[in-house]
C-alpha positions in Angstrom: 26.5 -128.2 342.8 28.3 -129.2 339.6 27.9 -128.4 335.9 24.3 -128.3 334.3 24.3 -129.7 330.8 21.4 -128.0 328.6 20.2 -130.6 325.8 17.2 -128.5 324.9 19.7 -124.9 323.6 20.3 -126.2 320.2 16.3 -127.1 319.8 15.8 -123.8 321.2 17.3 -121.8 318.3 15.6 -123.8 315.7 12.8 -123.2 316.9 13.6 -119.4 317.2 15.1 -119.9 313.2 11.4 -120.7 312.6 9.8 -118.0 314.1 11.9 -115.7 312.5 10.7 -117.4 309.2 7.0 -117.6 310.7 7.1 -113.9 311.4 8.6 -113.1 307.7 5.6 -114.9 306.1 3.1 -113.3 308.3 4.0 -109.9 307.1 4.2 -111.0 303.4 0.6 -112.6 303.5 -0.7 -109.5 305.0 0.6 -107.3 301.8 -0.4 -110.1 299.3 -4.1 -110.1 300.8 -4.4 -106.8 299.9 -2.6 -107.4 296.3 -5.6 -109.8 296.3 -8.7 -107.9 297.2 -7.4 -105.2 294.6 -7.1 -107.8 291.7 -10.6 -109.1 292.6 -11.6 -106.2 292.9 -10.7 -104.7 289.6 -11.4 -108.3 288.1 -15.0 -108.2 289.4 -15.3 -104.3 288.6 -14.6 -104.3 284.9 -18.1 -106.2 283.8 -20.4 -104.0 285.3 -18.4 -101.0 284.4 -18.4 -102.2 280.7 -21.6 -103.6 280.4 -23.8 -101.9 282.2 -22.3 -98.5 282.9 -21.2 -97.9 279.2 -23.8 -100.2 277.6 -21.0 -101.8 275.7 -22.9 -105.7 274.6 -19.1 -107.2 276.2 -17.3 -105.5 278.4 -14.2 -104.0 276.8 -12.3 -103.0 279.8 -9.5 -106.1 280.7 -10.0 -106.7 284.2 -6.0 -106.4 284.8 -6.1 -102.7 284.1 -8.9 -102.3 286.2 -6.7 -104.0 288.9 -4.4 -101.3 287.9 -5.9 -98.4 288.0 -7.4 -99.7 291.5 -3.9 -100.5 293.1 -3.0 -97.0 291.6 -5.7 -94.8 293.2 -5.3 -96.9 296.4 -2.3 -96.1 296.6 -2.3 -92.3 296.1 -5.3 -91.9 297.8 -4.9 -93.7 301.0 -1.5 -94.2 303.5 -1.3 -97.5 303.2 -0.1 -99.2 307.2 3.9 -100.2 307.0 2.7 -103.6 307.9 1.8 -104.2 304.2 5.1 -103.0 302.6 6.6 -106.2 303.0 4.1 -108.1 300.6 4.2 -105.1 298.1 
């Protein structure tokens, strides 16, 4: 038998350039999710805490430091999987 010409190699590692890519985003989305929950979290935490825990008439905690003090406990307090690092 003589020579086999492969067309498809060069469409092969393009589409291997974008799973590389695909695989990068995946493990940034996973660390900004939980960036996410912990802002909503200490965005949605900081009226109640204000308002109704302290009995302040508006709440005078900023919701960002909230956030903050969130992320910070979270952090000390639990090991957080590698798989987030990325996004972090």
């Amino acid at each position: 038998m003589g020579r086999r010409i492969i067309l498809c190699q060069p469409f092969v590692r393009r589409n291997l350039r974008w799973a590389g890519y695909a695989n990068q985003a995946a493990a940034l989305l996973s660390g900004l999710a939980l960036i996410g929950a912990v802002a909503w979290l200490g965005l949605a935490s900081s009226t109640p805490l204000g308002h109704d825990l302290m009995g302040f008439p508006e709440t005078l905690i900023p919701g960002i430091m909230m956030a903050i003090v969130s992320g910070l406990l979270l952090g000390n307090l639990v090991r957080l999987p590698v798989a987030f690092a990325p996004g972090i």
